[in-house]
C-alpha positions as CSV (number, residue, x, y, z in Angstrom):
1,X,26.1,-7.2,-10.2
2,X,25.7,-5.1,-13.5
3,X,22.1,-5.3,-13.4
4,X,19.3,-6.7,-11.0
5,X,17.2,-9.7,-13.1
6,X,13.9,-8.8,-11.6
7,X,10.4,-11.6,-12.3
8,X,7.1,-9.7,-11.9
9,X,4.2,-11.5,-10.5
10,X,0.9,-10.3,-11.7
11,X,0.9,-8.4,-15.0
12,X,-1.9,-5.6,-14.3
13,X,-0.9,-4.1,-11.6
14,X,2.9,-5.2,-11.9
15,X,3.0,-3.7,-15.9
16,X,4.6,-0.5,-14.1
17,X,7.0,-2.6,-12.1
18,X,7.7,-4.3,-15.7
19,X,8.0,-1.0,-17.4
20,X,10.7,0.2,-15.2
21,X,13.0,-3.1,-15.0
22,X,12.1,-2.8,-19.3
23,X,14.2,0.5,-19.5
24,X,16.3,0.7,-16.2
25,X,20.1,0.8,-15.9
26,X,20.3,-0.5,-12.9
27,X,17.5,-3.4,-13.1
28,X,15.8,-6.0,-16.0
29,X,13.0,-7.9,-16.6
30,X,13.4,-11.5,-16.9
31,X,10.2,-13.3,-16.1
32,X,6.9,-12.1,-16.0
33,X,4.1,-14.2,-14.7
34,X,0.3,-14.5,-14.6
35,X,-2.6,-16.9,-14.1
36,X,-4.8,-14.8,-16.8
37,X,-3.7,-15.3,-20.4
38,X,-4.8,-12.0,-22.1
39,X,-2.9,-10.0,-19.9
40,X,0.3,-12.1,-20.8
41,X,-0.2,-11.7,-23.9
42,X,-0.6,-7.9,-23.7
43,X,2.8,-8.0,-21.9
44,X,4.3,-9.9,-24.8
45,X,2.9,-7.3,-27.1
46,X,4.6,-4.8,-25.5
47,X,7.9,-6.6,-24.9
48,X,8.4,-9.1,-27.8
49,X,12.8,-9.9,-26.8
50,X,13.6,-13.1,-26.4
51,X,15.4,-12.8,-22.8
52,X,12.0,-12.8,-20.9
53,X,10.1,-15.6,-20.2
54,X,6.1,-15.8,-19.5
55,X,4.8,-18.0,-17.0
56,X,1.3,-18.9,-15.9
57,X,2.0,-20.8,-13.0
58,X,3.9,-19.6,-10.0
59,X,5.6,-23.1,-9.3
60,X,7.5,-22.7,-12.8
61,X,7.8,-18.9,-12.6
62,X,9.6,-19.0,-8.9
63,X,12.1,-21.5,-10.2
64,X,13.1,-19.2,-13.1
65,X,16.8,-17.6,-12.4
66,X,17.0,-14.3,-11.1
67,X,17.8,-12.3,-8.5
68,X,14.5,-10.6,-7.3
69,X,11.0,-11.0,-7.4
70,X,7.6,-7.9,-7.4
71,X,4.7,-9.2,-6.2
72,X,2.0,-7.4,-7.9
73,X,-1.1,-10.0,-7.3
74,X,-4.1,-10.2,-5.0
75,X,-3.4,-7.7,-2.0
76,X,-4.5,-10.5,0.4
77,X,-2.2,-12.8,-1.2
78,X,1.0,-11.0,-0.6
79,X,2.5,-12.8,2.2
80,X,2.0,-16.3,1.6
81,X,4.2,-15.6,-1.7
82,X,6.7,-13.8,-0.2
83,X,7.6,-16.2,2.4
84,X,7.8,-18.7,-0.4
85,X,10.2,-16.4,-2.6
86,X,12.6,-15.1,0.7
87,X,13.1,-18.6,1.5
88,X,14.3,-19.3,-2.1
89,X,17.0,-16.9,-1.9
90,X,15.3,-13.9,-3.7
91,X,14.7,-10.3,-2.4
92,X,10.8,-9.0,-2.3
93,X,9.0,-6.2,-3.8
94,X,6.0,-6.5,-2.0
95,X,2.5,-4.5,-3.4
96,X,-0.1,-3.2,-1.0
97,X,-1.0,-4.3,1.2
98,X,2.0,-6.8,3.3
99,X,-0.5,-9.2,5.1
100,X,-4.0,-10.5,5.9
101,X,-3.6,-11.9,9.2
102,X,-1.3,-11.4,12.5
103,X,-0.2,-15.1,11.6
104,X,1.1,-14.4,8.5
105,X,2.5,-10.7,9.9
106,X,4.8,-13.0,12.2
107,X,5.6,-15.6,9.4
108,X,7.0,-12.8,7.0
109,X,8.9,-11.2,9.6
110,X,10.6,-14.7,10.5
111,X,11.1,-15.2,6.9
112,X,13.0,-11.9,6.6
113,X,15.2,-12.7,9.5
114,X,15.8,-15.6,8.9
115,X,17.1,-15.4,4.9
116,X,18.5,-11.4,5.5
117,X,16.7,-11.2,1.8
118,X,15.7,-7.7,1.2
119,X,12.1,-7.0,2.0
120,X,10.3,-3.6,0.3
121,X,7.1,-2.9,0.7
122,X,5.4,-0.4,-2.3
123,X,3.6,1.9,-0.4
124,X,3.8,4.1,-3.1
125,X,1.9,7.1,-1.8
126,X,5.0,8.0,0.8
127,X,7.2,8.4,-2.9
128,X,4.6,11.5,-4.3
129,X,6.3,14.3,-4.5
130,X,4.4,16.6,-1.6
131,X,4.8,13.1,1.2
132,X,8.2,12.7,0.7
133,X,9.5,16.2,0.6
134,X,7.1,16.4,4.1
135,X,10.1,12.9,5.3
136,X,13.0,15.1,4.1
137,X,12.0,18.6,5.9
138,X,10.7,16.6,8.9
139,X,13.8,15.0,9.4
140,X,15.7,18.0,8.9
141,X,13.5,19.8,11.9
142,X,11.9,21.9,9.7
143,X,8.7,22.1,12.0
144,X,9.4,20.3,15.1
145,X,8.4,17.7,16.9
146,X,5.5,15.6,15.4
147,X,2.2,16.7,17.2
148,X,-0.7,15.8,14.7
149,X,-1.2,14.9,11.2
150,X,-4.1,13.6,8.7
151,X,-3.8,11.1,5.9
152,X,-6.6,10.7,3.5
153,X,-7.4,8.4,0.7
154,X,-10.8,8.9,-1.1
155,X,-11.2,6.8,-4.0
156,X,-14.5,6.1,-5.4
157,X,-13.9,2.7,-7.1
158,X,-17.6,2.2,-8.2
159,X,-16.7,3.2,-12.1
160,X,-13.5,1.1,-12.3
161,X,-15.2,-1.9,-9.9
162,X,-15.9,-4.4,-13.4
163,X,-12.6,-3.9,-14.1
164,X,-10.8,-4.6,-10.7
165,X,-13.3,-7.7,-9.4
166,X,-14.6,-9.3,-12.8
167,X,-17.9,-9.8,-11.3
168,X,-16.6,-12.3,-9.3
169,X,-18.3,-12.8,-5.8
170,X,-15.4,-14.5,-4.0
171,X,-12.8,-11.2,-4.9
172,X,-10.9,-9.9,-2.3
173,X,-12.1,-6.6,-2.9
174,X,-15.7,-7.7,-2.1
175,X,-14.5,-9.1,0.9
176,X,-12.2,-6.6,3.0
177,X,-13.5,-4.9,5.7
178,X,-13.4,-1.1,5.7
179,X,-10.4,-0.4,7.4
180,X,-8.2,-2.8,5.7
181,X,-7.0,-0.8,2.7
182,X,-5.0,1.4,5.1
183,X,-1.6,2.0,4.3
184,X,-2.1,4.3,1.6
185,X,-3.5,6.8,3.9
186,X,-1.6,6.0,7.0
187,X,2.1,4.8,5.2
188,X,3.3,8.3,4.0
189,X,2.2,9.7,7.8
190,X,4.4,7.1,9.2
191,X,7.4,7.2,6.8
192,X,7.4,10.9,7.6
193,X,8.2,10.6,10.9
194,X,9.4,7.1,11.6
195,X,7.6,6.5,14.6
196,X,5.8,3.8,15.5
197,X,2.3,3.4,16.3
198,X,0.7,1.9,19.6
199,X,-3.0,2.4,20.2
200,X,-6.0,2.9,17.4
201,X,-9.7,3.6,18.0
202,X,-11.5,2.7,14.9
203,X,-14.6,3.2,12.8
204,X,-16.8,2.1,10.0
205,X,-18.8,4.1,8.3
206,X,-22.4,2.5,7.2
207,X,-23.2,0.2,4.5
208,X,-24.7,2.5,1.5
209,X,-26.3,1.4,-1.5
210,X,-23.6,2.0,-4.0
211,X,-21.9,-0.8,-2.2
212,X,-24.2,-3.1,-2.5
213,X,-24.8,-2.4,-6.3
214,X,-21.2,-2.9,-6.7
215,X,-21.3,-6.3,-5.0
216,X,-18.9,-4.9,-1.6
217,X,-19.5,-5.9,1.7
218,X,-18.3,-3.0,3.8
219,X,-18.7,-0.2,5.2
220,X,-18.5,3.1,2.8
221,X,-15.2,3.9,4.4
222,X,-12.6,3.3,7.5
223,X,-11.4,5.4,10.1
224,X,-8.2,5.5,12.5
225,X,-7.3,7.6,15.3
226,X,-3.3,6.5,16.1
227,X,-1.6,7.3,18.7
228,X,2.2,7.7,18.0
229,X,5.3,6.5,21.1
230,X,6.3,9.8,20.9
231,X,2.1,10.7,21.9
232,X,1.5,12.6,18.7
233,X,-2.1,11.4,16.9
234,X,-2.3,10.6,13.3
235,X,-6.0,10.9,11.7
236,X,-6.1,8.6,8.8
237,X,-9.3,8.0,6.4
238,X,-10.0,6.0,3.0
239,X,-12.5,4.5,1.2
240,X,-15.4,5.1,-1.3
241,X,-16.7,8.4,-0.5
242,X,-18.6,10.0,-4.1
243,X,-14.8,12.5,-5.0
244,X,-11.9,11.5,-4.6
245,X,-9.3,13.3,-2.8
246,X,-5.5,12.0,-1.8
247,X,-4.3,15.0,0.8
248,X,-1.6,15.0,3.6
249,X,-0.9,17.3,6.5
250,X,1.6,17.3,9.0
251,X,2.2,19.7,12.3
252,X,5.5,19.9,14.5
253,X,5.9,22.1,17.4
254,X,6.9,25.1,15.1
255,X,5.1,24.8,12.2
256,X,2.8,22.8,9.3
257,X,3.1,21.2,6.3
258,X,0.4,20.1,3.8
259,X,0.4,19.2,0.1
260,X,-2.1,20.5,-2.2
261,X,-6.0,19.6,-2.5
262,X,-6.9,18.3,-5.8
263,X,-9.6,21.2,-5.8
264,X,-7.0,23.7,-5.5
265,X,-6.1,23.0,-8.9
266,X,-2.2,22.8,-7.8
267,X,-1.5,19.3,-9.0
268,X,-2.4,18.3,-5.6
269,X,0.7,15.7,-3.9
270,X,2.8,16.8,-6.6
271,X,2.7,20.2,-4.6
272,X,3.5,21.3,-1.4
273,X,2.7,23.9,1.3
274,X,5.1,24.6,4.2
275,X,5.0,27.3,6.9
276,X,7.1,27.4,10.0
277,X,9.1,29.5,12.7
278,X,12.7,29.4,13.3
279,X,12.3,28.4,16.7
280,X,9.0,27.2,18.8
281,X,7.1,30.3,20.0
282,X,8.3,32.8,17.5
283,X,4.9,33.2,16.1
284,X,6.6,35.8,13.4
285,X,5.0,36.9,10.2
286,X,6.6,33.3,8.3
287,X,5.6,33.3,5.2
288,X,3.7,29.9,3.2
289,X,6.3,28.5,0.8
290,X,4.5,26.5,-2.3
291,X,6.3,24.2,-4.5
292,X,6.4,21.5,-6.6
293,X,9.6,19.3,-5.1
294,X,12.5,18.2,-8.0
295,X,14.0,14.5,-6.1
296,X,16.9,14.8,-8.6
297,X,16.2,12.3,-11.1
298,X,15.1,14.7,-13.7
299,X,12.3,13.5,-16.4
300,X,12.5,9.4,-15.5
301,X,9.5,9.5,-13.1
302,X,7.0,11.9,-15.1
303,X,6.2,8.8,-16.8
304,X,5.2,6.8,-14.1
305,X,1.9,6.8,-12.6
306,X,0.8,8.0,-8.9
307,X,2.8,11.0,-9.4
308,X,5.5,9.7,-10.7
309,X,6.1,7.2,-7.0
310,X,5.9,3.9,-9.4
311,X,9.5,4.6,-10.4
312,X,10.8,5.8,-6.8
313,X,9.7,2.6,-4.9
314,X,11.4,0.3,-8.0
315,X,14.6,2.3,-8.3
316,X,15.3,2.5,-4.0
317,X,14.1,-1.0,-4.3
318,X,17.3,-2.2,-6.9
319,X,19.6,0.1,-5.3
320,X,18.7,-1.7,-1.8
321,X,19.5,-4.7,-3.6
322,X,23.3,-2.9,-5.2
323,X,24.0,-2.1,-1.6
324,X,23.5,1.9,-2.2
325,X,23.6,3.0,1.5
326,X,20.9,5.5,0.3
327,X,18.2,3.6,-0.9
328,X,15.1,3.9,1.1
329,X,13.0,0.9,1.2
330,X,10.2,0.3,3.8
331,X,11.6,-2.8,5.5
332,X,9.2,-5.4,6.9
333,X,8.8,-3.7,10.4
334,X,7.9,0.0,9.3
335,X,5.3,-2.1,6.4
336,X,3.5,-3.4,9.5
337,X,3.9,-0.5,11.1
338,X,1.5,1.0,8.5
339,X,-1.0,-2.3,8.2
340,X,-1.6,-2.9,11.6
341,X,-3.5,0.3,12.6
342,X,-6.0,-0.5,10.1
343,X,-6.4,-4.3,11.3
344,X,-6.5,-3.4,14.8
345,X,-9.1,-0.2,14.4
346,X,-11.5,-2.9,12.6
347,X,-10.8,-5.0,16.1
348,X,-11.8,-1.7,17.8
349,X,-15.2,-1.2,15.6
350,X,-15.9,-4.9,16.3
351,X,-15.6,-4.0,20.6
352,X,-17.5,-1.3,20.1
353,X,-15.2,1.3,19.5
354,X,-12.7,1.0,22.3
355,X,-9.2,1.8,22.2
356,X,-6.8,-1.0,21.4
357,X,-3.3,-1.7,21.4
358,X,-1.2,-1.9,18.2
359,X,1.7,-5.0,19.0
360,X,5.1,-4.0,18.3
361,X,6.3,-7.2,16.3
362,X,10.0,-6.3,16.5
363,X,9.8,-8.1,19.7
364,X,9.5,-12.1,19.5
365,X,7.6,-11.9,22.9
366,X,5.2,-10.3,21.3
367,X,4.9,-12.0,18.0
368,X,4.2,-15.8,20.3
369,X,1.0,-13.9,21.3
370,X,-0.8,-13.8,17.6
371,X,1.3,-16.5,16.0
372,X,-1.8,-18.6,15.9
373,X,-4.0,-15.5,14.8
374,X,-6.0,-16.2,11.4
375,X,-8.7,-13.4,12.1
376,X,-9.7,-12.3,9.4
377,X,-12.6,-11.7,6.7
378,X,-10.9,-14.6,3.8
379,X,-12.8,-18.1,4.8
380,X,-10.1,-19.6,2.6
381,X,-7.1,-18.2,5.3
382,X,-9.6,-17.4,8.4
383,X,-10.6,-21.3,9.8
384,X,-13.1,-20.7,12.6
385,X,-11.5,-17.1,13.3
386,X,-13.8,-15.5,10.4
387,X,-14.8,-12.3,11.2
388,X,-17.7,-10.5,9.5
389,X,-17.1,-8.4,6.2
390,X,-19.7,-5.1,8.0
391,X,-19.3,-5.2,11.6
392,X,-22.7,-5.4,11.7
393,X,-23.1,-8.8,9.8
394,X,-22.3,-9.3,6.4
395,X,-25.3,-8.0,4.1
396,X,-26.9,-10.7,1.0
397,X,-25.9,-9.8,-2.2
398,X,-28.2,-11.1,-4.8
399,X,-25.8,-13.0,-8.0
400,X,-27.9,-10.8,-10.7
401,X,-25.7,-7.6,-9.3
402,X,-22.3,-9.8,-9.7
403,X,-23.9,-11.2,-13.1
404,X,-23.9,-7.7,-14.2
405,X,-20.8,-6.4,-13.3
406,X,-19.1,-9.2,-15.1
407,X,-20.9,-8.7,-17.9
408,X,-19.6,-5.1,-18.5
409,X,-15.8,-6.5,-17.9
410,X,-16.3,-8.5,-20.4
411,X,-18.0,-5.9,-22.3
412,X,-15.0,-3.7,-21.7
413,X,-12.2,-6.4,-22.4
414,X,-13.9,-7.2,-25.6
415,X,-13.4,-3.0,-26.7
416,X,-10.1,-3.6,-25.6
């Protein structure tokens, strides 16, 4: 195969995706598909060549020929399209986040077995530079045995929230609870190490105003206590506290490794900080290397956005697909791996706090247990199994805040 003939679902969030298959030598664009004209016809603006086609509806789009599909729409829409694309014969890209319920979790992995399609999920923040130079010099035993480790994703969405939810009350975004946007905070922890996680304690943080005047239903932010097989505990955190901050840390038996804080003013995960012994119980006068990692690709990733990881998760995702035994892709099982803390430590906030078991879904005995399970905050997917948006019952939004909000999208689409 000379080149991978890639069809991009969602042209917002997937214009990266397109950008890279656009100017790749190992991949192309050939379709490119969305339900919202103007941003189809920016696409086509950018790429006027007659070899790819535009598509606004999914049942035309999926039938086009090619060899792979990126699914860049709604993040609680991921599944139910990738089961329909695996089973079709093409490979998956699949954008945060994998699933929405344990049902659909156990439907995807079925699918994947089932077709041997390759499955990659885009967790894009285990690609930044400082993450994934923590995977390579943890796996090389740079400081041990994983004992404890913090992922955090801040983002304060309230500026950009027009922009992302149209005003629309229905949005997902206005729906998911506060620990469901998870794997950007827990993935890079988990791809690190490559250990699984079995027990969460969760916790929401309270409803504040500047949720409500954005038209969200959660809590302010999420919180997850893992524990690891191997006993180690990750701490992971996200949501919409006022600054944002994306920040990674990582202790072994013999040592620690963090990436930069953006208030450091060190270009934050493109930099990282590394201090370890030779040998457990050295405690020598090691000194703090700092560093801004070089994966080997030279200048092809500056372009990209979230430090550059946009191209990384594309280019390992073609070369899976070319058969380059050194492709890393985050397969179905380790995606999951990263999702279910956060659904589970929502389960936890909703008992109270307690401690819960994560499933391991590698195991069918396991999977027969949720394969009926639609719990979840979407009443479109959830049946009777709805569960409230706060934990502490969902709060009334009046339509004048959603009325305003999609007035300044519009606002802003009509400036361009």
């Amino acid at each position: 195969m000379e080149k991978v003939r890639i069809g991009v679902l969602g042209a917002y969030r997937g214009s990266s995706m397109i950008k890279y298959c656009a100017q790749a030598e190992n991949a192309k664009i050939v379709a490119i598909c969305d339900k919202y004209a103007p941003a189809l016809e920016k696409q086509k603006a950018l790429y006027p060549r007659e070899d790819i086609a535009y598509y606004s509806d999914f049942e035309d789009f999926i039938r086009h020929d090619m060899d792979a599909v990126v699914l860049a729409n709604y993040a609680n829409e991921h599944a139910p399209f990738a089961i329909r694309c695996l089973k079709r014969g093409l490979h998956v890209f699949s954008e945060v986040l994998p699933v929405q319920t344990m049902q659909e979790a156990v439907q995807l992995i079925e699918a994947v077995e089932e077709t041997g399609k390759i499955y990659a999920y885009g967790e894009n923040y285990c690609y930044m530079p400082a993450p994934y130079e923590m995977r390579r010099l943890y796996r090389e035993g740079k400081i041990g045995e994983f004992e404890y480790g913090e992922g955090e994703y801040i983002h304060n969405c309230e500026p950009i929230w027009p922009q992302i939810t149209y005003g629309d009350p229905d949005h997902w975004r206005n729906h998911m609870y506060a620990n469901f946007y998870c794997t950007h905070s827990i993935g890079p922890l988990i791809h690190i190490t490559g250990l699984r996680p079995v027990k969460v304690t969760g916790f929401e943080s309270p409803l504040v105003e500047r949720k409500i005047r954005a038209g969200s239903k959660s809590g302010l932010f999420g919180m997850e206590l893992i524990t690891l097989e191997n006993g180690g505990i990750i701490k992971s955190i996200h949501g919409d506290l006022y600054q944002n901050s994306i920040w990674y840390t990582v202790y072994g038996g013999k040592g620690r490794m963090e990436s930069a804080r953006e208030d450091a003013e060190k270009d934050d995960v493109q930099t990282i900080y590394v201090k370890a012994d030779e040998y457990s119980g050295q405690y020598g006068e090691s000194k703090v290397d700092c560093y801004r990692p070089d994966f080997g690709l030279g200048d092809k990733s500056k372009e990209f956005g979230h430090g550059g990881s946009d191209f990384y998760t594309m280019y390992h995702f073609v070369e899976k697909i070319l058969g380059n035994p050194k492709a890393d892709t985050i397969d179905v099982y380790e995606a999951l791996d990263m999702f279910l803390p956060g659904m589970f430590a929502y389960r936890s906030v909703l008992q109270g706090g307690i401690p819960v078991d994560i499933p391991n879904l590698r195991k069918k005995e396991e999977r027969e247990k949720y394969r009926n399970d639609t719990a979840c905050t979407d009443p479109k997917v959830a049946g009777d199994q709805l569960l409230p948006v706060f934990s502490k019952g969902n709060p009334e939004i009046p339509d004048e805040i959603y009325d305003t909000i999609r007035e300044k999208w519009l606002e802003k689409e009509k400036k361009g």
